[in-house]
N, C-alpha and C positions, 0 to 999 in steps of 0.2 A: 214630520212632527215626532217627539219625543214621547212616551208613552211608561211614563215610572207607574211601575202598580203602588198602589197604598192596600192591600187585601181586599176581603170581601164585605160586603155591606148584605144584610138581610131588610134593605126597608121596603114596607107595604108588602112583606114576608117571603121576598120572592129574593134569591140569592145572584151575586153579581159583582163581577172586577171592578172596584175605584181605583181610579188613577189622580196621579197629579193634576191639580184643576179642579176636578168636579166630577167628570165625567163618570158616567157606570156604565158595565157591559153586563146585560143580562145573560146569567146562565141557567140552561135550561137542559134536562133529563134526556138524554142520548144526545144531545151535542158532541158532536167531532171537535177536539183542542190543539192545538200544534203551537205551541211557542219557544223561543230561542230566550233565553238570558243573556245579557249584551255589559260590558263593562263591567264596573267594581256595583256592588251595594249600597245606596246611602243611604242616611238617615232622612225619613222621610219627615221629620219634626215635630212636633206637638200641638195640639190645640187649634189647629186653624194657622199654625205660623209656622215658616219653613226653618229648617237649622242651618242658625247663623253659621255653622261653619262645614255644612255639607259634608257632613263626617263619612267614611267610611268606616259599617258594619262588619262584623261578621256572618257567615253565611249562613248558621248554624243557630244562630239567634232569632227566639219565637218572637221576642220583645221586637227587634229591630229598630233601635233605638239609640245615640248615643247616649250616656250617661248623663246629659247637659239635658236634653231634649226629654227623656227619662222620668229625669225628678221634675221636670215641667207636668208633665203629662199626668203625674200625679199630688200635685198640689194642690187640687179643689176634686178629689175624687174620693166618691162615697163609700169604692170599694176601697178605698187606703186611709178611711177614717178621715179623711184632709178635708171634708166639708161636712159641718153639720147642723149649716144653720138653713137650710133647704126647705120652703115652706109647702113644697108642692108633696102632694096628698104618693106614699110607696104604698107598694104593696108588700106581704110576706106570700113565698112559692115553695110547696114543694116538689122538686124533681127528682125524674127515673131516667138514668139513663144506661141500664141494664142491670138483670140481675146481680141484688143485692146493693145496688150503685146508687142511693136514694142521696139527696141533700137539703138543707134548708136555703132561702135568700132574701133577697130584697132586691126591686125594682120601683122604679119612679112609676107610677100607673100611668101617665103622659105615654109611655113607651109600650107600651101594651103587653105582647107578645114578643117582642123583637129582642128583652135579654135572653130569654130560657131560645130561641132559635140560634143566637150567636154562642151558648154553651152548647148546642147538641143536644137538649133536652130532648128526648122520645116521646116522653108521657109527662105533664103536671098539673097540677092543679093550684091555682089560689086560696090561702089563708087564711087572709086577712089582710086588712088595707087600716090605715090613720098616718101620724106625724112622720117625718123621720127618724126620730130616735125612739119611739114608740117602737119601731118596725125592727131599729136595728138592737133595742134591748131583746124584745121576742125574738128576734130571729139569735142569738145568743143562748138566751133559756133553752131554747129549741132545741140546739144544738149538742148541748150541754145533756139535757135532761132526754132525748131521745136517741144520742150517741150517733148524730151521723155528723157528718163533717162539712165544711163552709164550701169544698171544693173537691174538686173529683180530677183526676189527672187525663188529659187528653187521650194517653196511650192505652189507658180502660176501657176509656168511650168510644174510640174508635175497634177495637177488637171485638167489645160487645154485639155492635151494631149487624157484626156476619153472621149471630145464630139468634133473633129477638128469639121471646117467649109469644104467644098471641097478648093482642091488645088488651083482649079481657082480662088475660093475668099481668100483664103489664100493670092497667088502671089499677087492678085489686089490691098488688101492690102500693101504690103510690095510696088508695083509700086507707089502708091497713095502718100506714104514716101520720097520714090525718087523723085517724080516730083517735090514737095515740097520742097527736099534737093537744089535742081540743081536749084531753083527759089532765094536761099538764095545765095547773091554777095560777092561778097570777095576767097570764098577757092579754086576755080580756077585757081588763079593766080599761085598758088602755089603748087597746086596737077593736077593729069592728070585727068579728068573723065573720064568714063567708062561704056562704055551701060547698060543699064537696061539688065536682062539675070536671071531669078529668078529659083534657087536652091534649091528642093524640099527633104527633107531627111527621108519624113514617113514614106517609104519603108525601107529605111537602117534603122531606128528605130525600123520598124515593130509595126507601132503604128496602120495599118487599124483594126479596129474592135475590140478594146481594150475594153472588160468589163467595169463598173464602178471601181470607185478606195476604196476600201473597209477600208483599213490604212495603214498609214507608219511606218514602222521599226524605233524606237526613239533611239536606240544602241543597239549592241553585249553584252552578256554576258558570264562569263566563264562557259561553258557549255552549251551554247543557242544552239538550234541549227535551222537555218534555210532552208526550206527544200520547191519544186514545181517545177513548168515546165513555162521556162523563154518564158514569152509572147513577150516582147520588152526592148529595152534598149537606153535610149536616157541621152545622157549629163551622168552625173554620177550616175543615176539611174538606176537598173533593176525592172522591174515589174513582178510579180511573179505570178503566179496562185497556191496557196498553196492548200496543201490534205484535205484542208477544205471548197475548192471552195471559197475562198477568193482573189479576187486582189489586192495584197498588192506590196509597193513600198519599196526599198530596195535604197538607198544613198549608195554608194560603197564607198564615205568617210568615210563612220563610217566603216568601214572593214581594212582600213588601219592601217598595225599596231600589228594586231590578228595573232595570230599561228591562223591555221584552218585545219582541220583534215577530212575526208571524212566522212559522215552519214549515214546510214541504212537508208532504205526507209520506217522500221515502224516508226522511231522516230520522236516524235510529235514535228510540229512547237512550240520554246519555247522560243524564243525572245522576247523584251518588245515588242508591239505592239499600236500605237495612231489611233484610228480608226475615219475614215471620217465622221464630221460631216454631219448629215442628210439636202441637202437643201430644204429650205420652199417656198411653193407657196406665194408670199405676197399676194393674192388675197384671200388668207383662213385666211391670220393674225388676222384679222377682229372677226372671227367663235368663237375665243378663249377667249374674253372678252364681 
């Protein structure tokens, strides 16, 4: 049997490989991993429907995607504006997913928890719930008027994740947002708010006491094989601890897509690998010139 991953799935909050089909493989916090990448990439297709033309990807590609399958994938999608006549009851969120790294959003409440798990959210809390365009005007204002941004870049969120702050300054932060949200006039009118209640997920990460972050996985190749004992796994990352005492970060997007085959436990980590730049004291900058 064939075994193409399609990435990871957070449902009933617990993180896990889907594959072509259906199937899920749950993963879970010290788990041993060994897999092989096996032929070319393909496009794993859009919406419940496979690509008609079984494209091959590139290996370097988060989306994993052809361009066909692509614009499918987002023609009834709330984050690309392409659906907005959506009568089921969002929510507005805001998340922390490290210092300084706050955002505003919007999620269908049907989904509960399971957007801010698939970003990496650490800490959030709900803001307010009504319409969908109710949700997606505020979540605009919000933005706008509190100056933080719709989105947060993967390679933030993952760096952040090797030194938290404690939870209590975590939540304080993300309360600090809130207060500030609910200060701003107008989106009340038209959303219900909803008490401050902050939602802490480092545990179901499994991110307490994460090593430094040593590099990330830049893409699969045919024959790569990557291989360790799964530290933590937050948003679409696994963090790895490879047979080489290395912490490296693994993008489960780039997985999407690949045959993947089981691995020996001598086979050497042989994926490309971008290794963490080293940071500089600026107080030694000086020393150098």
């Amino acid at each position: 049997m064939e075994w193409r991953c399609r990435g990871i799935s957070w449902n009933g909050g617990v993180p896990g490989l889907r594959w072509r089909g259906g199937r899920v493989s749950p993963l879970g916090h010290g788990q041993e991993l060994a897999f092989r990448a096996v032929g070319e990439r393909r496009c794993p297709g859009a919406r419940g429907n496979a690509c008609p033309l079984d494209a091959v990807v590139p290996g370097r590609a988060t989306g994993g995607r052809c361009p066909e399958c692509a614009r499918l994938d987002r023609a009834r999608s709330v984050a690309a504006d392409t659906f907005l006549d959506d009568p089921q009851p969002y929510r507005v969120y805001l998340a922390w997913f490290g210092p300084g790294m706050t955002k505003v959003g919007i999620t269908a409440e049907a989904r509960g928890e399971a957007r801010l798990l698939e970003q990496g959210a650490v800490t959030f809390s709900w803001l307010g719930r009504g319409p969908l365009m109710a949700a997606r005007r505020t979540e605009e204002v919000l933005r706008q008027a509190l100056g933080v941004p719709d989105r947060v870049a993967y390679e933030r969120k993952r760096a952040a994740r090797h030194a938290l702050p404690s939870a209590p300054a975590r939540a304080g932060e993300v309360e600090a947002l809130y207060r500030r949200a609910r200060e701003v006039g107008g989106w009340t009118e038209t959303l219900e708010p909803l008490a401050f209640a902050p939602r802490d997920h480092a545990e179901a990460f499994g991110l307490d006491g994460l090593p430094p972050l040593a590099g990330t996985v830049s893409e699969l190749v045919d024959g790569g094989v990557v291989s360790g004992r799964l530290l933590a796994a937050a948003g679409p990352d696994l963090h790895l601890l490879d047979p080489a005492g290395r912490c490296l970060a693994l993008d489960t997007r780039l997985m999407g897509g690949w045959v993947l085959q089981g691995a020996g436990k001598g086979d050497a980590f042989s994926v490309p690998v971008v290794e963490t730049a080293p940071v500089v004291d600026p107080s030694t900058q000086g020393e150098l010139f």
